[in-house]
N, C-alpha and C positions, 0 to 999 in steps of 0.2 A: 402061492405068494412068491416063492423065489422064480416060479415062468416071470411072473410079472416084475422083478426086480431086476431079472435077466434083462427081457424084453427093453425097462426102461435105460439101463444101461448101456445097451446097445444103439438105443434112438440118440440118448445123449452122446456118445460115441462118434456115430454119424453126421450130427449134426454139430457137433465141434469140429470134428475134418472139415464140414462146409465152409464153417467160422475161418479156422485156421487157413482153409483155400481161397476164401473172397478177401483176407485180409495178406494172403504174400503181396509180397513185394512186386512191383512189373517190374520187367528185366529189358533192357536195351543196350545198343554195343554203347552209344556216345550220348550222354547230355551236356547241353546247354543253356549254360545260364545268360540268359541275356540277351534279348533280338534287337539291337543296336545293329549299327553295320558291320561291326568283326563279330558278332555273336552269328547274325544270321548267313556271315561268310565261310562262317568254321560249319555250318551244319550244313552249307550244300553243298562244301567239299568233300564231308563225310558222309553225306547222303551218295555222291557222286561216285565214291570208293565203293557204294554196296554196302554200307553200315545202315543200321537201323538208327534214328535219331530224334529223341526228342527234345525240342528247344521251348523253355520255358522262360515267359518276361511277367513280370510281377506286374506291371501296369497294363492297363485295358487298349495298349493299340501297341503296333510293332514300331522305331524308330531313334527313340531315345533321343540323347542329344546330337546324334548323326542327323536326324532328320532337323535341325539347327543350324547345321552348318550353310556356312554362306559364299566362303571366298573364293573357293575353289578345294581342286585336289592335285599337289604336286606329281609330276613324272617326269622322269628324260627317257629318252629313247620310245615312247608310244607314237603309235601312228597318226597322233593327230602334230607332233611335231615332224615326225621326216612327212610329212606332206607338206606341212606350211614351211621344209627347208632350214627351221632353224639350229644354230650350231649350239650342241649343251654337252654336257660329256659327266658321267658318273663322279669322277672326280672334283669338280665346280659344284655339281649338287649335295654332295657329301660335305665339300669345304662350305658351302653357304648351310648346311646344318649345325655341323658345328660349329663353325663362328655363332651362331644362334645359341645355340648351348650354354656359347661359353667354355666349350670344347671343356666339359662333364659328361658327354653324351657317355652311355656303353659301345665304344667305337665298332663293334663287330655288330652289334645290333643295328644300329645307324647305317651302316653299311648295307647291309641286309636289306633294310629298307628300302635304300638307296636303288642297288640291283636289280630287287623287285617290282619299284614304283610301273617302271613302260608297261610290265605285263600284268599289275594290275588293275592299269587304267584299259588297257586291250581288252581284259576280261570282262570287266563292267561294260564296255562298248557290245562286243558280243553279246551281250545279252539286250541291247537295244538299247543303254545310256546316250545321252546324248550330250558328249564331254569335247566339243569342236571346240569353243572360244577358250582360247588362250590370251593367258595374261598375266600380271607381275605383282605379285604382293611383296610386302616391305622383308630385308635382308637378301632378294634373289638380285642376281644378276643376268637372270635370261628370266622368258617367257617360257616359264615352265609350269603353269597353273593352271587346272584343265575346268571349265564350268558350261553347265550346257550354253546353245547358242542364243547371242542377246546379251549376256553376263547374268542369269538369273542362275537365283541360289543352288549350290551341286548338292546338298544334303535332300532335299524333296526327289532329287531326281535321280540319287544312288539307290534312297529307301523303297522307291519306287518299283524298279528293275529287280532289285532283291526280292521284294518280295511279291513280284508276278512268277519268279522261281520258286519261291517257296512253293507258293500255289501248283504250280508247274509239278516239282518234284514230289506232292504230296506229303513233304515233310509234315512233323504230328510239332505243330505250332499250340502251344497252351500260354494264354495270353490271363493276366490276374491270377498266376499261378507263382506265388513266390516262394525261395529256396529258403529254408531257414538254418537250414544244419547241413555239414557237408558230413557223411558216415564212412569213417575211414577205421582199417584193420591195420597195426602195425606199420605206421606208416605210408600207407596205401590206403589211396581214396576210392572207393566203392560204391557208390552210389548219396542221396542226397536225400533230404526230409521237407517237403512240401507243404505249403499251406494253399488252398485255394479261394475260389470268391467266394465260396460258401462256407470259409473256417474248418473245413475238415480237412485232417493231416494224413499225408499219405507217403511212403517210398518209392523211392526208384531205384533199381540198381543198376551197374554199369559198367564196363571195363575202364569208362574213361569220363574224367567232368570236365568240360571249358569252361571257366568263369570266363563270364563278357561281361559283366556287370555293370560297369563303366564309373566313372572317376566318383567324388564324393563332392562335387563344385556347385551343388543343388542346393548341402546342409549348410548355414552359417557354424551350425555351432560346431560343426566336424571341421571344415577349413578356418576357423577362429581358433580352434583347438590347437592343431599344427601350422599356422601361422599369425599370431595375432595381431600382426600390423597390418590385418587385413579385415580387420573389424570394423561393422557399417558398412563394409561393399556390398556393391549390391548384386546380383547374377545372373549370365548370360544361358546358367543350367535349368533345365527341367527338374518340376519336382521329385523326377523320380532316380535322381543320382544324387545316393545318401551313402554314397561307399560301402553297400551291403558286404561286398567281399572280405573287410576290413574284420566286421565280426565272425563271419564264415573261416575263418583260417585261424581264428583264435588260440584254440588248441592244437595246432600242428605249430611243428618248430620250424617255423618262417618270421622272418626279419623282414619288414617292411621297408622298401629305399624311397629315398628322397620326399617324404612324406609334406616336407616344409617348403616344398619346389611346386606354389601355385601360381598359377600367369596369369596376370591379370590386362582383360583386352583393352587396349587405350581408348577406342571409343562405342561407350556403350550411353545409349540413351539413360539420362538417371532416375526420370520416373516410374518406368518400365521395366527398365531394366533391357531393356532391347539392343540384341546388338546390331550395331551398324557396319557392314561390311568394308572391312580393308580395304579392298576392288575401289571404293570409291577414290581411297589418298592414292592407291594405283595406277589409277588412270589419269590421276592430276590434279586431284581434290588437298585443299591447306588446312593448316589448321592456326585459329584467331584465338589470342588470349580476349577475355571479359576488358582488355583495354581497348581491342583493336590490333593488337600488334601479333604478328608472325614472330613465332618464338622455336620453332626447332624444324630438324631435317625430318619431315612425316613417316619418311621410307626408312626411319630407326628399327632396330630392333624391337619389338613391344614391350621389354618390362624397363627399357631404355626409357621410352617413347612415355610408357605409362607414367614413370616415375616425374620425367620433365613435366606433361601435364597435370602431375600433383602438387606442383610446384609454384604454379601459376596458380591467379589471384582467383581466392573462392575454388580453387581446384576444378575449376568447370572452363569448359573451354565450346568453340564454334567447328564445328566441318563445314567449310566454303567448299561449294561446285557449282556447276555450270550447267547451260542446257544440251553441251555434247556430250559430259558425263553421265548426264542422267542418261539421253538419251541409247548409249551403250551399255547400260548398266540397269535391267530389269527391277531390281531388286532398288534400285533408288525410287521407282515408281509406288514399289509397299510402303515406302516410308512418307511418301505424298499422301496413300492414302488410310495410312496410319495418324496423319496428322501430326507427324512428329515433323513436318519439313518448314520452313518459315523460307516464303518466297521475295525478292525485289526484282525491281525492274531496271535497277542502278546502284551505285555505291553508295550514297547519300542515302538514298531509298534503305537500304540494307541498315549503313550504320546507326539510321532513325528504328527499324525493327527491333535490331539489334543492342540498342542503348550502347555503343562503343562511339569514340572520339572519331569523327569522319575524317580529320589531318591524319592519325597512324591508319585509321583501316584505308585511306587512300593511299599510303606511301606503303604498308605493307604489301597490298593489290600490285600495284602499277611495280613496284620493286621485283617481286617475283616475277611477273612476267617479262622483265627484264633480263632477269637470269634465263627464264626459257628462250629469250631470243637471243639471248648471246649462247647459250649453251652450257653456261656455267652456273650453278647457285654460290655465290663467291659470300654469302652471309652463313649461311646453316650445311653447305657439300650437301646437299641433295644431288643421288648421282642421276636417277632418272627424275625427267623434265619432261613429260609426254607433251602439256598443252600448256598457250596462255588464256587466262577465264576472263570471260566476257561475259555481258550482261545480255540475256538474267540470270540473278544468282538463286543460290538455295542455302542454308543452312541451316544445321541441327546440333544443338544442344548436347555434346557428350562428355563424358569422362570414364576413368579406368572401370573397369567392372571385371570381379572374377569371371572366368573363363574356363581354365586349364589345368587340370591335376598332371602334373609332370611325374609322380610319385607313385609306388605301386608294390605289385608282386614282382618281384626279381623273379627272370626268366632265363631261358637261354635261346641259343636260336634254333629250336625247335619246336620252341613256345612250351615247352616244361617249365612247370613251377620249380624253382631251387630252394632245396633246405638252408639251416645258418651255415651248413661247409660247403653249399655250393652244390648236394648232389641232388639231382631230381626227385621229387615224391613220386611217387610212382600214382598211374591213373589221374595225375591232375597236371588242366594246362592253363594258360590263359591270355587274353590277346587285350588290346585298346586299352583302354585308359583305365583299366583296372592295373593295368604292370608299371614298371618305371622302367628308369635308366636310359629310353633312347632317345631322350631330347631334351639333357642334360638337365642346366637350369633354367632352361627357357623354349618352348616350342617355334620353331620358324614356320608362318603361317602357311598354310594350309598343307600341311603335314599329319593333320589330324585322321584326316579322310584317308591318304593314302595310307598311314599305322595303321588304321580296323580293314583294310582290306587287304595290305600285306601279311600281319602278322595273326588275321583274320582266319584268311588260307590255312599258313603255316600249321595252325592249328586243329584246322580240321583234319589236314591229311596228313600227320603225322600222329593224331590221337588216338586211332583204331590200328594204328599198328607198333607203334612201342609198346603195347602193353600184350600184345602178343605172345 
């Protein structure tokens, strides 16, 4: 009896070590939360370093609301401007952020940014982006906007190139695997707690976590929360930006900045919710109140821009363009065949479409184009004047729609998480629009793109070595 009591002891013994060994923890140097564009920037620059890396996105494809994006991606000094000659300089780029801001920005971040933008668009090229057409979104004063050629959307064509790297690097991509718990020792983040598509909970551990999780501009009831004059907007975000990092930090003593700081894009299709790319008032695209009338300088700053078009009758307002904007601007073609676009073949034509007074939408038309031919907008200072519009026209239906979480984890520029006195946690980083502080109270458009790939980097190859 006791061989036998021995014996079972010993089995049970045995097979509790198994238990206890199929259920540790797996161990890697860097996770990643988030395969957005800064998420999956930070894991091939830490792939890159020689770290092991797993990158984990809670929804079933890699992209997020990077793969969204439309306008372009800011730089000075990339090689796709000293080819095309033009004159831009770190300083002008910097002053056109902060004027955007509101000069709120975290000026050494912004900076930073600034610095890094040429060689992050170099990098993305190197890897076969195709970011040739330059162009001017509203608050620049140069041709600093980089988008493949044609003017079609740069968000399909970052996420793209990203992630034929990933593949590339054989980074360990886990895609409907979402983070639930960050597991931290004395202030030190250690690894994270998993759920996957099949509901089973699993750990990881780690020397180091990047949150990339990206902004919260998906949930009404999270951006209605922190700001409520933003209730009934409707969103430019994907379902799957609910501000998960928001919960994930709960317990660690961090102070969330600018939470109240959302941007709202002045024209977003309302049914949809679709947004309609900047590029288009860039190129020389107006914007028509529901009377007919031109009512502000398009090339505003956008919570400027937004606020004037909420202002006008019915809060709903026209984008008038032309067949040489379309035809420069790919992305106006989705919106033909989206059926969001309403065509004429004249201004009568249009303002019958359109149900507007043909006297002001004629006198607004012919007006503007006046100011382009003399070179002045002497009614709204509009300062760039690309073209005057001719028939045929196009217009679409838009108004403000959330967009932009400006609000976040407070960083520094090394992309460390900061405590309420400002010192780093140790083992946690994080990039994109999950942080705040670098673009104040207002983001200057397309600045989005170049933040997850600057501060994207930063965080990858500085992750696996401070914690060293």
């Amino acid at each position: 009896m006791r061989k036998i009591i021995v014996g079972m002891a010993i089995i049970f013994a045995i097979f509790g070590g198994i238990v206890m060994f199929l259920e540790r923890p797996e161990r890697t140097d860097v996770i990643v939360i988030g395969a957005g564009a800064s998420g999956i920037s930070a894991a091939i620059e830490a792939k890159q370093a020689g770290l092991s890396v797993v990158l984990l996105e809670k929804m079933p494809r890699i992209g997020g609301n990077s793969q969204r994006a439309t306008g372009g991606m800011n730089a000075v000094n990339s090689v796709v401007q000293e080819n095309d000659g033009l004159v831009d300089s770190e300083s002008l780029f910097l002053a056109d952020t902060l004027a955007a801001g509101h000069y709120q920005n975290d000026r050494k971040l912004a900076n930073l940014l600034v610095e890094k933008s040429g060689e992050a668009v170099n990098w993305l090229i190197g890897f076969g982006a195709d970011l040739t057409d330059l162009g001017r979104l509203a608050g620049h004063r140069v041709d600093r906007t980089h988008r493949p050629s044609g003017g079609a959307p740069v968000g399909s064509e970052v996420v793209r190139v990203l992630g034929e790297q990933l593949v590339r690097l054989g980074i360990n991509l886990r895609v409907e695997n979402k983070v639930i718990q960050l597991i931290d020792e004395d202030n030190r983040v250690t690894g994270v707690l998993v759920r996957n598509e099949e509901g089973r909970e699993y750990e990881i551990m780690a020397d180091a976590v990047v949150i990339a999780s990206g902004g919260f501009g998906g949930s009404a009831e999270r951006f209605v929360f922190y700001n409520p004059d933003l209730k009934g907007f409707k969103t430019t975000n994907h379902a799957g930006a609910t501000g998960d990092y928001i919960d994930l930090v709960a317990d660690l003593p961090i102070d969330l900045i600018d939470m109240e700081k959302i941007q709202a894009h002045p024209t977003v299709e309302p049914h949809f919710g679709i947004l309609i790319t900047e590029a288009i008032r860039g190129n020389g695209g107006i914007l028509i109140n529901m009377d007919g009338n031109r009512f502000t300088d398009e090339m505003a700053f956008r919570d400027v821009l937004s606020e004037e078009m909420r202002q006008q009758p019915m809060g709903k307002n026209f984008l008038i363009f032309d067949e040489s904007i379309r035809n420069g601007l790919s992305a106006a073609d989705a919106y033909i065949d989206m059926n969001l676009v309403m065509e004429a073949t004249s201004i009568s034509e249009l303002a019958q479409i359109l149900d507007v007074d043909l006297v002001d939408l004629t006198r607004s038309i012919e007006r503007y184009n006046g100011f382009v031919a003399g070179g002045s907008d002497e009614e709204f200072h509009r300062r760039d004047l690309p073209i005057q519009l001719t028939a045929p026209f196009f217009a679409i239906l838009v108004q403000p729609g959330v967009h932009y979480c400006m609000g976040g984890l407070p960083i520094n520029e090394s992309a460390q998480v900061l405590d309420r006195d400002g010192v780093p946690i140790q083992g946690l980083f994080a990039c994109g629009e999950a942080t705040g502080g670098i673009h104040g109270n207002n983001r200057l458009g397309g600045n989005s793109m170049t933040d997850a790939i600057v501060f994207g980097r930063i965080a990858g190859q500085t992750a696996g070595v401070v914690n060293k």
